[in-house]
BATOR-443291 format. One record per residue (C-alpha): residue number from 1; residue in one letter; chain; x, z, y. Coordinates in steps of 0.001 Angstrom, whole numbers, plus 500000, padded with zeros to 6 digits. Example, Ala and Ser with C-alpha at 12.3 -4.5 7.8 and 13.67 -1.06 7.14 Angstrom:
REM BATOR-443291
- num_residuo_cadena_east_up_north
- 1_A_A_512300_507800_495500
- 2_S_A_513670_507140_498940
***
This chain:
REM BATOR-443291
- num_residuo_cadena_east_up_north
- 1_X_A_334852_627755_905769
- 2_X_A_337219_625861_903404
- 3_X_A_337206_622500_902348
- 4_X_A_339023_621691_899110
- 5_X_A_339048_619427_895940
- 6_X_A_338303_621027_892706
- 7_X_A_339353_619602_889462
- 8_X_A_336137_619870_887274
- 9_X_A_338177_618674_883996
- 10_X_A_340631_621708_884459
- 11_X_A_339093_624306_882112
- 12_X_A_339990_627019_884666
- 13_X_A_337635_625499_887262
- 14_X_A_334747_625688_884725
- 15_X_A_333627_629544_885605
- 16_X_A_334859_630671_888833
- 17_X_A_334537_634691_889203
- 18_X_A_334552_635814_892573
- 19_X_A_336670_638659_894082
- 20_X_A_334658_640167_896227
- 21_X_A_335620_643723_898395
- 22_X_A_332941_647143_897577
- 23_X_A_330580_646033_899934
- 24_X_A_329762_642561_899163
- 25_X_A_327895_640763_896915
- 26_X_A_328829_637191_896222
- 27_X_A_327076_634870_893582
- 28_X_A_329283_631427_892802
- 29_X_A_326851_628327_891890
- 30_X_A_327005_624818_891980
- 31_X_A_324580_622779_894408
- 32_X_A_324612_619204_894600
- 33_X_A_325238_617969_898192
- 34_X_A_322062_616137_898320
- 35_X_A_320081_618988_897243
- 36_X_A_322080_621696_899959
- 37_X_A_319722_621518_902538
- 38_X_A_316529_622247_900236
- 39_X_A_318700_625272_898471
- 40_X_A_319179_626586_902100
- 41_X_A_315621_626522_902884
- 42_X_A_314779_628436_900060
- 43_X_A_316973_630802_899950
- 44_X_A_316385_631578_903815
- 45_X_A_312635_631982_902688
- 46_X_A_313768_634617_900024
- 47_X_A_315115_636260_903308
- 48_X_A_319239_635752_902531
- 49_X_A_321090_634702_905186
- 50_X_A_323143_631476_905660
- 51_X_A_326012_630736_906858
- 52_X_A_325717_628976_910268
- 53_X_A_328616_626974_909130
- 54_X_A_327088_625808_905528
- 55_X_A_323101_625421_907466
- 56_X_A_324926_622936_909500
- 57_X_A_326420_620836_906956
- 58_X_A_323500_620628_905101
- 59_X_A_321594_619289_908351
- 60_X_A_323890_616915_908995
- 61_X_A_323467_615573_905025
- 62_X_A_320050_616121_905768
- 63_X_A_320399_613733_908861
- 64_X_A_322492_611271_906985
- 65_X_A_319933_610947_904713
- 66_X_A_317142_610237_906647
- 67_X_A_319280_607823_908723
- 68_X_A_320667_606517_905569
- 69_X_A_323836_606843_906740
- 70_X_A_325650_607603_902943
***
């Protein structure tokens, strides 16, 4: 997992294609942080798997939230 800063204004940030190798299949999409926790719920009830790494960020915003920590 990599965290980085994206320009959004640089026109070359405004459709990211992925590179993925023959056996993968990789979708790029924007999710707002508040929502991340409700996207991973749904897409683990469509049966895809997540990331144990991105499921526990979104808890913790999750958490935040509800402790209105933000």
């Amino acid at each position: 997992m990599v965290q980085l800063d994206i320009d959004m204004n640089d026109p070359r940030n405004q459709n990211p294609e992925s590179h993925q190798e023959a056996d993968e299949f990789i979708e790029n999409f924007w999710v707002r942080l508040t929502d991340l926790y409700a996207e991973c719920v749904g897409f683990d009830k469509e049966g895809y798997a997540i990331d144990a790494r991105v499921g526990a960020v979104a808890k913790g915003i999750e958490i935040a939230k509800s402790w209105k920590l933000n």
